[in-house]
N, C-alpha and C positions, 0 to 999 in steps of 0.2 A: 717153623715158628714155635719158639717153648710156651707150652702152655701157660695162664698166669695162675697167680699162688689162689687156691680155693678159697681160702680163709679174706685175701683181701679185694677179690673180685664178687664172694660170696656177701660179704659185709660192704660192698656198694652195689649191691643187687644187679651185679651184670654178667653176661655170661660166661657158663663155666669153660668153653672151648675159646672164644678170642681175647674176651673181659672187657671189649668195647660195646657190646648188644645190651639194652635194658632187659632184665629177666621178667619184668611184671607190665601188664597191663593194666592194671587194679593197683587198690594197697596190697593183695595178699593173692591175686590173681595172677597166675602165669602166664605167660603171651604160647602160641604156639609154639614157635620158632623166636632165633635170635635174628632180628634184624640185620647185622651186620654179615654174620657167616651163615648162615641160615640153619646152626645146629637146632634138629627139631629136639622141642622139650619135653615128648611126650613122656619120656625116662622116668623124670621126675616124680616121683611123690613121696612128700617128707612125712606126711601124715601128719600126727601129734608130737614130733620133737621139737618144732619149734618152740612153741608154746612150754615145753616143759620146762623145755633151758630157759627161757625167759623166768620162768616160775621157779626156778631153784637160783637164778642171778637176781630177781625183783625183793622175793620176799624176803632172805636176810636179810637185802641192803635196808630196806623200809624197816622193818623191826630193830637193826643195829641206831639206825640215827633217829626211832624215835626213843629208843632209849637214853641216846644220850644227851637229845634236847627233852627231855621228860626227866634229866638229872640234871641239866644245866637250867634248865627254868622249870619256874612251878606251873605249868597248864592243866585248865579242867580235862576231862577225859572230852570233853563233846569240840573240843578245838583239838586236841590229837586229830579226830575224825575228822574233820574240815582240813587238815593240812596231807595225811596222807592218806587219806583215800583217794584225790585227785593225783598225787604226786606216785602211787601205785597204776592205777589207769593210765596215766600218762607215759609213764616207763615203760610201763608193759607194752602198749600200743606200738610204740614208738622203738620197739628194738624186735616186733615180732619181723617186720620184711627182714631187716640184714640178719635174722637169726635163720627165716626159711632159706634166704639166698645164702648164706655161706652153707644149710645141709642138702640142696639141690646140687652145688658146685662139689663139694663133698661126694656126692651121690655121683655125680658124671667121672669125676677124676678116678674113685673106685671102683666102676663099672660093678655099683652096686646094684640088685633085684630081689625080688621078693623070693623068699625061698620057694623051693619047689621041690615034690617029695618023688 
């Protein structure tokens, strides 16, 4: 059975060995195992890259358009604030599970670990 691609079983948060198993019990919470094949998930831990990647994909995209809706209309600065700070939380939130699940699926395919001296 070939494994499925990291990248697009990682970004619908299912598992790295069959890509039919859901990898979260939680929003950001891992299950033990994969339901389907019972690869256990103790492998895992992405630590702080999810979140960074999120954090270097969120904040250009928010500072590019509000630049350019900040040159295409006149807004006070306190409606800037009202439109993307929800629109930043939102993204954020919302792309951190497929960012952990595609670097756990990342993490199984590379039979990566923590170093060790």
């Amino acid at each position: 059975m070939p494994q499925p691609s990291p990248i697009l079983s990682g970004l619908a948060c299912r598992c790295p060995r069959c890509g039919q198993g859901g990898l979260f019990t939680g929003y950001l919470q891992l299950g033990q195992s994969c339901p389907r094949c019972g690869l256990d998930y103790g492998f895992a831990d992405s630590g702080d890259g999810p979140a960074v990647f999120v954090i270097f994909l969120v904040a250009p995209l928010v500072v590019l358009l509000a630049l350019i809706f900040g040159a295409a209309f006149a807004m006070p600065p306190w409606l800037h604030l009202m439109i993307w700070i929800p629109v930043t939380l939102v993204l954020c939130l919302a792309l951190l599970p497929p960012f952990k699940g595609v670097l756990v699926n990342l993490q199984h395919r590379h039979d990566a670990h923590e170093g060790h001296q």
